[in-house]
C-alpha positions in Angstrom: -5.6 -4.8 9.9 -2.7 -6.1 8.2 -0.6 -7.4 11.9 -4.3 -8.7 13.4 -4.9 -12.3 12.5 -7.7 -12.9 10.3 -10.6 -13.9 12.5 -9.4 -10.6 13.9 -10.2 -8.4 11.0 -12.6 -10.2 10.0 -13.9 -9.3 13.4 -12.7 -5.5 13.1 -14.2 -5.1 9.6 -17.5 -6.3 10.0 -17.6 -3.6 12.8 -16.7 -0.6 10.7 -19.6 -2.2 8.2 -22.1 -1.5 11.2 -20.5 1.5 12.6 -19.5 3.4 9.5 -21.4 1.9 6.3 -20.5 4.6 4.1 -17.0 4.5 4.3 -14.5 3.0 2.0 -13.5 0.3 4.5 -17.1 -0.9 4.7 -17.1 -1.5 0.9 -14.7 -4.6 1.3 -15.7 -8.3 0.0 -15.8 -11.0 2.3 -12.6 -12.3 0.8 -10.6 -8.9 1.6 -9.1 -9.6 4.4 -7.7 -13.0 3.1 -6.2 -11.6 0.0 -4.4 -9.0 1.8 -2.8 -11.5 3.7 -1.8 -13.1 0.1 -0.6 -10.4 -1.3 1.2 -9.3 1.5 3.2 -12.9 1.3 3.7 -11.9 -2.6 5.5 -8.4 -1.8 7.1 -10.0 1.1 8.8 -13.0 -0.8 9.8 -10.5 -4.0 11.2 -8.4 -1.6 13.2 -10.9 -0.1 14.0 -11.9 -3.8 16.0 -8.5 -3.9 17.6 -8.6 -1.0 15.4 -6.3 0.8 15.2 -6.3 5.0 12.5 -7.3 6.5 11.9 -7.1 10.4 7.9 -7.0 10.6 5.5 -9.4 9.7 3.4 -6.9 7.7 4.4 -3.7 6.3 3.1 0.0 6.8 1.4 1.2 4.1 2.7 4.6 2.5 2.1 6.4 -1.0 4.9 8.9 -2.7 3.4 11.9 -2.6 -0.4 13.5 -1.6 -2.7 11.2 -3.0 -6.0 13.6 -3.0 -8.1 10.0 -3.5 -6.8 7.9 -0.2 -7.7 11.3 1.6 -11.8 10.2 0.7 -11.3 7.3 2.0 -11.6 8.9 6.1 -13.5 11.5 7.3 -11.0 14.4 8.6 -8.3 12.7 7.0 -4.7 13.9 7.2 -1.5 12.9 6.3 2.2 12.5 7.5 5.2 13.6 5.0 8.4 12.0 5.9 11.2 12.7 4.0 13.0 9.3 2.2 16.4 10.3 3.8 15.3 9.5 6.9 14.6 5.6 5.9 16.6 3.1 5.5 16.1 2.7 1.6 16.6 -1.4 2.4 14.0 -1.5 4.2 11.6 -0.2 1.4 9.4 -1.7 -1.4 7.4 0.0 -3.6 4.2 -0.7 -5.8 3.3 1.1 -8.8 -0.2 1.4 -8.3 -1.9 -0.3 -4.8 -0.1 -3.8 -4.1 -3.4 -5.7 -4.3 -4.8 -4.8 -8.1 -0.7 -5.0 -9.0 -0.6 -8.1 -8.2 -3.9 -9.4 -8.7 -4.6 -12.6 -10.9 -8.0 -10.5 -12.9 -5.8 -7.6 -14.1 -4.0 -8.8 -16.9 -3.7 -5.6 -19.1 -0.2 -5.5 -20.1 1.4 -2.8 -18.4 4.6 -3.3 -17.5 4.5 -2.5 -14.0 1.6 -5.2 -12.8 3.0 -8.1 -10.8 6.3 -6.4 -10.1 7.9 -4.9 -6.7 10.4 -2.7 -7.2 13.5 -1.1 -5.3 13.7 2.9 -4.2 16.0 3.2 -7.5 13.9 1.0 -9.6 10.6 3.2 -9.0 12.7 6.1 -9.8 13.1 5.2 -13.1 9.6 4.1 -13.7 8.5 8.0 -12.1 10.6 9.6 -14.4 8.8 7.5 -17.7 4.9 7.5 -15.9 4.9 10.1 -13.4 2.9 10.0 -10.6 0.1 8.2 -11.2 -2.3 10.6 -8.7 -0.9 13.1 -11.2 -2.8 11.7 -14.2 -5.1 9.0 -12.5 -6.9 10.2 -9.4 -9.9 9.2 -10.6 -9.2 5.8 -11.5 -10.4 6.7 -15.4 -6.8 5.1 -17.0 -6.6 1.7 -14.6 -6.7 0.8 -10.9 -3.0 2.9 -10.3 -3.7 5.8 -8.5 -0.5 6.5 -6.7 2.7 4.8 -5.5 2.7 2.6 -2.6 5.2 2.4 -0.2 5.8 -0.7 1.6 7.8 0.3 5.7 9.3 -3.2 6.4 10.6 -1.6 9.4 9.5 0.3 12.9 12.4 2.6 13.2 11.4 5.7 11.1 7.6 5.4 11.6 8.1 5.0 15.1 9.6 8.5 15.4 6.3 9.7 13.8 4.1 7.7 15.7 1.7 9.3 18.4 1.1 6.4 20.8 -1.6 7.3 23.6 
């Protein structure tokens, strides 16, 4: 959704709310689509801030991990597990908790993570202290964090994963 322009998903999602009314995606405001774009600008620009490297408009989304939650969220769901020596760890941002309630202006709860992007070696450090959050959150009961996201600012490793009809 996130490399579509926004009439685009706009278009796409109100097509999964006919098609498939039950499912997560269909459960999306109105405004989604437009503040995905703005967050996305927001861990774009911190990343940049750190010196990161960025070569695609958007990044794929990843989590740390099995998150048993995200795997409600599509019917025969599976997942990919790459290891992190295979990336280029410049090319990586990371979320604690899902970018958009991290960086949302409504959550204001004190935790030191909100509003903050942080390097491979930076989300170490807050793994060791927290742990994984789908370790002691999966259902959402302690706050919106329910795992780690990973931010792919670049093709190269995904692409070796990729299955492209």
């Amino acid at each position: 959704m996130s490399e579509l322009t926004i009439n685009e998903a706009k278009a796409t999602l109100e097509k999964i709310k006919i098609s498939k009314p039950n499912s997560q995606s269909a459960q999306r405001h109105d405004k989604y689509i437009e503040y995905r774009h703005n967050c996305e600008k927001i861990i774009r620009s911190e990343f940049e801030k750190k010196g990161g490297i960025i070569t695609r408009k958007s990044p794929h989304y990843m989590v740390i991990g099995h998150s048993p939650w995200l795997s409600t969220w599509f019917e025969d769901s599976a997942y990919v597990k790459i290891p992190i020596e295979e990336f280029d760890l410049n090319t990586i941002s990371f979320t604690y908790g899902d970018s958009m309630p991290t960086f949302s202006p409504t959550i204001n709860d004190g935790k030191e993570y909100r509003k903050k992007l942080y390097t491979y070696e930076e989300i170490r450090i807050l793994i060791q202290k927290y742990g994984l959050p789908q370790d002691w959150n999966d259902d959402g009961k302690y706050g919106p964090e329910r795992y780690i996201e990973a931010h792919i600012w670049s093709d190269e490793t995904v692409n070796r994963y990729r299955i492209i009809p």
